[in-house]
N, C-alpha and C positions, 0 to 999 in steps of 0.2 A: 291461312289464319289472318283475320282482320287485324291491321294495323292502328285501326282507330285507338283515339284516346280511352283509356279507362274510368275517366272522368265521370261520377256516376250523374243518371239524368237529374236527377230533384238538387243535385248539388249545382248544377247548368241553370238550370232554374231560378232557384233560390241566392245563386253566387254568393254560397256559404251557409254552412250549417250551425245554428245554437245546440249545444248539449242541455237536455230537460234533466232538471234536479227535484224532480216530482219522485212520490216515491211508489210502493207496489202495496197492495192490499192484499193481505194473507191471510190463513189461517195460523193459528196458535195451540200446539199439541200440551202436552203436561211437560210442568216445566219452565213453560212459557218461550220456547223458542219456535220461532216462525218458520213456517214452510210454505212451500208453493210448490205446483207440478211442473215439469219441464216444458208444458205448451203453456201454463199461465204465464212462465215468465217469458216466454216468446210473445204471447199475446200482446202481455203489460211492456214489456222492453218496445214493439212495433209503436204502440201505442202512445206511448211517452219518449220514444227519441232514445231510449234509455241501452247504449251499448254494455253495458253491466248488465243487466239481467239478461241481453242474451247472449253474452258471453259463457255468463252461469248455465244457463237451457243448453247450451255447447257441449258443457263438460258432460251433462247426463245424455245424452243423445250420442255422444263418441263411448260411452259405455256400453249403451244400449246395441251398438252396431257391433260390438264386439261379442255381448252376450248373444246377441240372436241376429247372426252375419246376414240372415236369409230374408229376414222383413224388411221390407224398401220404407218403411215410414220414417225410420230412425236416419236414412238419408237423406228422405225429402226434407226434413225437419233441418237437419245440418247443411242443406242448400240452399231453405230455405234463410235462414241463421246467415248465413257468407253476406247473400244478396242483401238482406239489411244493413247489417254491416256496412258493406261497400255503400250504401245510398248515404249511408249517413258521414264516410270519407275516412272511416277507422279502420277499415279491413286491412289485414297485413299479408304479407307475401305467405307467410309460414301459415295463416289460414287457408290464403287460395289453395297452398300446393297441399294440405291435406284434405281439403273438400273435392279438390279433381281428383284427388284419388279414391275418396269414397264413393264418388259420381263415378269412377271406372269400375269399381267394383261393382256396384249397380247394375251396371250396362252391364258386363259380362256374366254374371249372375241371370239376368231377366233380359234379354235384348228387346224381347219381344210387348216388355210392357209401358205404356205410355210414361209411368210415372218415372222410368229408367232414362228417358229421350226427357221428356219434363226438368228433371234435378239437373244433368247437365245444360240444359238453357239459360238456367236459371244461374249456376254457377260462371259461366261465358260470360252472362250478360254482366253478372257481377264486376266480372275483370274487364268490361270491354269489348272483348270479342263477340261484337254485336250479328255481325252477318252470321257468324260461325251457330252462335246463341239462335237465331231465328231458322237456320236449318233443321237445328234437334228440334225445337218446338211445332215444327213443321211436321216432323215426325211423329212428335207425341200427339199432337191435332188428327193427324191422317187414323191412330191407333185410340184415341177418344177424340171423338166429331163434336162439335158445341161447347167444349168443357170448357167454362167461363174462366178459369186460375188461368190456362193456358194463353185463350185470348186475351186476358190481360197483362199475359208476361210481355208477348208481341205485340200487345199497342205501345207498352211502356219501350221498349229497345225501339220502335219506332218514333218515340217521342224524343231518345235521347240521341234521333239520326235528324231531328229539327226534320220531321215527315208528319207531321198533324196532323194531315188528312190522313192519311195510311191511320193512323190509332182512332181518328174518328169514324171510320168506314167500317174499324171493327168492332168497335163495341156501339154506335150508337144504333139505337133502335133496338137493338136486345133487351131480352126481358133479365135485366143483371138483377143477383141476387145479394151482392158480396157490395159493402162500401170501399172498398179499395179499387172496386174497377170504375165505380162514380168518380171516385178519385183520380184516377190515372183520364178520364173521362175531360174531366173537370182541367186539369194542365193540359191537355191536347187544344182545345178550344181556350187557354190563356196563351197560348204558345201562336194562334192563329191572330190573336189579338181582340178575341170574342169576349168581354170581359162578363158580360148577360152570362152566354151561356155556361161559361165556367161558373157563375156563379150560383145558375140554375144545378149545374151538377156537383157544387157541394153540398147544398142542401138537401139534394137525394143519396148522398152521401152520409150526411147526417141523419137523414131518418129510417137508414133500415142499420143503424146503430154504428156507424164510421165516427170516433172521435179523438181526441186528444193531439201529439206534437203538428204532425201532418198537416192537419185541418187547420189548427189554430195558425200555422206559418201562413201556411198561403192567403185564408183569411185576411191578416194580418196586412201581406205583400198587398192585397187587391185595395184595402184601406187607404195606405200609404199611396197607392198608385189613384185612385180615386178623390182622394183627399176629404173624403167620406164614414162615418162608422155605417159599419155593415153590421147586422144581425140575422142570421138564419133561423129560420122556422121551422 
């Protein structure tokens, strides 16, 4: 087991996180009380920085594993949930140790299926345990070859080992389809001291629809560091 700190990468990065007091856009049933589905609030929680809603997307997603033990979404979704968490520096111990135990349950239930090797990387990288984290993902890559989520779990745990070429070697030049891996893209080449090309890759970040806390910090950081206003296109 990797000894390394737990320190998550974007917090290395950014040295220190702001909590976004933005709020979530919902529907409104009869009545007038608001609701949203347990991936909007994951979505919107990613999206705004917002530990509250996916705390809330938590609770229905630990239901969900309970009502139907056998479908691995309901865990990827709660590994996915940890690992935010922890980026943003609010995960707690009594989360970690129920998210490794629905990542075990996973793996013993499906060994065989990527997204089983997948959610525990994802959970590792969370805590930390980065080499550990880069093994399973290793596996869930060898079990789906190309799978863009995957290679961006492994650029980012290489970004938080200060390895920027390693996360640059794996996503650039791919035809990505997801602004989160523009993102993780875009700090590998801030981390190199490339400020062009980070910059270059928040904007493609931005336009296949990557927005909100994320964007705006780093933005932000390259402003301050530039002494410049930037505007993406």
């Amino acid at each position: 087991m990797s000894n390394r700190s737990a320190v998550p990468f974007l917090i290395m990065v950014f040295f220190g996180v702001l909590v976004s007091a933005s709020g979530l856009s919902v529907r409104v049933i009869q009545g007038g009380v608001p609701i949203a589905s347990p991936r909007e609030l994951i979505e919107e929680g990613i999206r705004l920085g917002n530990s509250e809603l996916l705390r809330k997307a938590w609770g229905s997603y630990e239901q969900a594993v309970k009502l139907e033990p056998n479908v691995i979404d309901g865990y990827m979704q709660l590994g996915r949930i940890y690992f935010h968490l922890s980026m943003m520096g609010v995960a707690t111990d009594d989360e970690f140790q129920k998210v490794r135990n629905y990542a075990r349950q996973a793996l013993s239930k499906s060994p065989e299926i990527a997204d089983s090797h997948h959610l525990m990387g994802m959970v590792l990288s969370g805590k930390g345990s980065y080499l550990d984290a880069i093994d399973e993902l290793r596996l869930a890559l060898n079990l789906k070859p190309g799978n863009e989520f995957i290679l961006c779990d492994m650029a980012a745990i290489h970004l938080a080992l200060h390895q920027p070429e390693e996360s640059i070697n794996i996503l650039e030049g791919k035809k990505l389809k997801d602004g989160w891996s523009y993102f993780i893209l875009s700090l590998a080449w801030l981390q190199k001291g490339a400020k062009g090309r980070a910059l270059l890759n928040l904007n493609k970040a931005k336009n296949v629809g990557f927005s909100g806390y994320w964007l705006d910090k780093t933005l932000s950081a390259l402003e301050k560091d530039l002494g410049i206003p930037l505007k993406l296109h």
